[in-house]
C-alpha positions in Angstrom: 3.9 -23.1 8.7 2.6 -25.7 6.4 -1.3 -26.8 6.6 -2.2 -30.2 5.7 -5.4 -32.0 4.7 -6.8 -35.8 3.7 -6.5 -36.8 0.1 -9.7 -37.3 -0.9 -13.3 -37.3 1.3 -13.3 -40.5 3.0 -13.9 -40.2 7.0 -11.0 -41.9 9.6 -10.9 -42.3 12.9 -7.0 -42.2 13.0 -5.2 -40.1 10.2 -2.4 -42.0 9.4 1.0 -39.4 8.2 1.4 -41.2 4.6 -2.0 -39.8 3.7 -2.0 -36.6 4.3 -0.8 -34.1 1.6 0.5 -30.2 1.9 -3.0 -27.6 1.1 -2.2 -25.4 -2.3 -0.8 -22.2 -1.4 -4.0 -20.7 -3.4 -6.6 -22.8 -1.3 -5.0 -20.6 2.1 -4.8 -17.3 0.2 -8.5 -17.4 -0.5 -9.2 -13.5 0.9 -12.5 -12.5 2.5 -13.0 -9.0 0.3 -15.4 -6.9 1.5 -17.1 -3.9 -0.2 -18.0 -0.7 1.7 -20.1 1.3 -0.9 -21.2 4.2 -0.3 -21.6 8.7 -1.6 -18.9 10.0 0.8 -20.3 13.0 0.3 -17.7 13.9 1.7 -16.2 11.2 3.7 -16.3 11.8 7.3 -14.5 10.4 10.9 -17.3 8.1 11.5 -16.3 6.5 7.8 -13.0 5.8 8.6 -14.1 4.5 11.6 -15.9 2.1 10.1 -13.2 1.9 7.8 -10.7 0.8 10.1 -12.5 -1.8 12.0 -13.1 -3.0 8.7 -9.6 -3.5 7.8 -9.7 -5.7 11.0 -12.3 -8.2 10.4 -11.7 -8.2 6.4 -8.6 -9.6 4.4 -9.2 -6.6 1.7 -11.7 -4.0 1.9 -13.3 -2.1 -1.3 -14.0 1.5 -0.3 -16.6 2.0 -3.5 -17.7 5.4 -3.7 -20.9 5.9 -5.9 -21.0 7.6 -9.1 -24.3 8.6 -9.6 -25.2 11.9 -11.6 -28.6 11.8 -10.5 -28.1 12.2 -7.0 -26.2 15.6 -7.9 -23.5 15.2 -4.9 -22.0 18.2 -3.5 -18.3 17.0 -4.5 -17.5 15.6 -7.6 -16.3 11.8 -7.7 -12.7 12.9 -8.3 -13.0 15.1 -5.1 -14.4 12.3 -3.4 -11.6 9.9 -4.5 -9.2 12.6 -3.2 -10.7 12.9 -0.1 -10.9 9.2 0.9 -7.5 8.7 -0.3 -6.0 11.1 1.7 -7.7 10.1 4.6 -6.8 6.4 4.6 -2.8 6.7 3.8 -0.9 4.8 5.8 -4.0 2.7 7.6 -2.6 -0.6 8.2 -4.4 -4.0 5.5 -5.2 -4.3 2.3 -7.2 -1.8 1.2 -8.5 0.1 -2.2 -10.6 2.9 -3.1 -12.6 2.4 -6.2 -16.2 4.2 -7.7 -18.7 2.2 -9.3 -22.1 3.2 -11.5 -23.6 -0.3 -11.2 -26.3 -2.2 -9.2 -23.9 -2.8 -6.1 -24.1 -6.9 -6.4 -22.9 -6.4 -10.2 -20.0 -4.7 -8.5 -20.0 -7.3 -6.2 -19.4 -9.9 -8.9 -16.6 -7.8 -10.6 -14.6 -7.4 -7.5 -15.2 -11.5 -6.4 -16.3 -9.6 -3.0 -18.1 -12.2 -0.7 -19.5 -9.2 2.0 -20.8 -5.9 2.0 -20.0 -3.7 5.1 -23.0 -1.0 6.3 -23.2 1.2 9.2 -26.2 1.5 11.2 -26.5 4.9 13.4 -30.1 4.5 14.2 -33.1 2.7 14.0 -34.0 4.7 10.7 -30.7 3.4 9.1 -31.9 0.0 10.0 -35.1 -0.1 7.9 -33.2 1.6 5.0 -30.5 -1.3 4.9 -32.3 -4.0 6.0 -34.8 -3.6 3.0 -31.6 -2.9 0.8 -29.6 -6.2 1.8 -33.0 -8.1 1.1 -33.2 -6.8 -2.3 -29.6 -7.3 -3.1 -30.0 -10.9 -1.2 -32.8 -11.5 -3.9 -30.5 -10.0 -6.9 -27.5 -11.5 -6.0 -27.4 -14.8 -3.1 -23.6 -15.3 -2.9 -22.6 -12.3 -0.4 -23.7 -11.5 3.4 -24.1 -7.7 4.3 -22.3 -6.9 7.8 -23.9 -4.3 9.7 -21.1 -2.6 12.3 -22.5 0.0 14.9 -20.4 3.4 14.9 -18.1 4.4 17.7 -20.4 6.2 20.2 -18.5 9.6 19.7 -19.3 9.0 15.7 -23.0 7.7 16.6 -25.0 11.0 15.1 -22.8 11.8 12.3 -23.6 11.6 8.7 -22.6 13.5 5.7 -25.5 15.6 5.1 -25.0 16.6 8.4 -21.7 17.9 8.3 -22.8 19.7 5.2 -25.5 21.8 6.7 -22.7 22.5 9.8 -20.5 23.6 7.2 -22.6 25.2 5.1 -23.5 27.9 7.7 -20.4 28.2 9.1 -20.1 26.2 11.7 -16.8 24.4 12.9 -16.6 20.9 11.2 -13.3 19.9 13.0 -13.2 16.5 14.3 -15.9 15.5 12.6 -14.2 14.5 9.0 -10.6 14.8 7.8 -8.4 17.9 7.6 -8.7 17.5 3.6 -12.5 17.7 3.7 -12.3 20.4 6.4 -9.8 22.6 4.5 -12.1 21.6 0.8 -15.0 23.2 2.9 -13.5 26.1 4.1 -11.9 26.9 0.0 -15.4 26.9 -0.9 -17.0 29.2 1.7 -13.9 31.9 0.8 -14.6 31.5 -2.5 
């Protein structure tokens, strides 16, 4: 299907066929990309939740894991990496898994991304982001943040959660992938 627009910006009332002239294929294959940043730490059901309803809304969608020593994360980036990849073979969109060790709107600008994609669980995760898309608004003005609520079933889940759970023990099925589940378990054997 071919898309056609008005040369040049004057208004009509009546268009008439002569002046109207085929859009660029580039103008229509302008993508919405959207970055989900984030530890992963590890990645869990209620990410790829998000995840996938992402993949709906979004032409491409930057999973970004963060790389930041500091933080000393329980898995390493490359694990992390590993994990999301695994989990997300075979979803359906265009989609990439990436790490960055920037200020998230430098990413932003390296990537041409135009939104970044938050959860929100709770009222707590609410102040938290809300204060961090102001400060990013104030770095960085060309990008909305989209804030999705989680499935109900994924609602209490976060990833220092299911590493407590797993660090004692307790069954972490269902509540991230089979690779993070079997990563877990390696550990606690070893």
């Amino acid at each position: 299907m071919k898309r056609f627009g008005l040369k040049g910006k004057r208004k009509v009332e009546k268009v008439d066929i002569s002046e109207l002239q085929e859009i660029p294929a580039k103008v229509l294959r302008n993508k919405r990309i959207a970055v989900y940043p984030g530890a992963f730490d590890p990645v869990t059901n209620g990410h790829l939740d998000l995840i996938k309803r992402g993949l709906r809304l979004f032409d491409h969608l930057i999973v970004a894991a963060t790389n930041n020593p500091n933080k000393h994360p329980f898995f390493s980036i490359d694990e992390r990496l590993h994990f999301i990849h695994t989990a997300v073979n075979g979803l359906p969109g265009s989609l990439e898994v990436s790490t960055f060790d920037c200020l998230l709107v430098d990413y932003l600008k390296q990537t041409k991304a135009c939104v970044v994609l938050r959860g929100l669980r709770a009222i707590s995760d609410f102040e938290y982001e809300f204060q961090m898309a102001l400060m990013n608004r104030n770095l960085f003005e060309d990008f909305e943040t989209v804030f999705m609520m989680p499935s109900v079933e994924y609602a209490y889940l976060s990833s220092q959660l299911v590493r407590e759970v797993a660090s004692y023990g307790g069954d972490i099925t269902g509540l991230v992938p089979e690779v993070v589940r079997l990563a877990f378990q390696k550990r606690r054997s070893a």
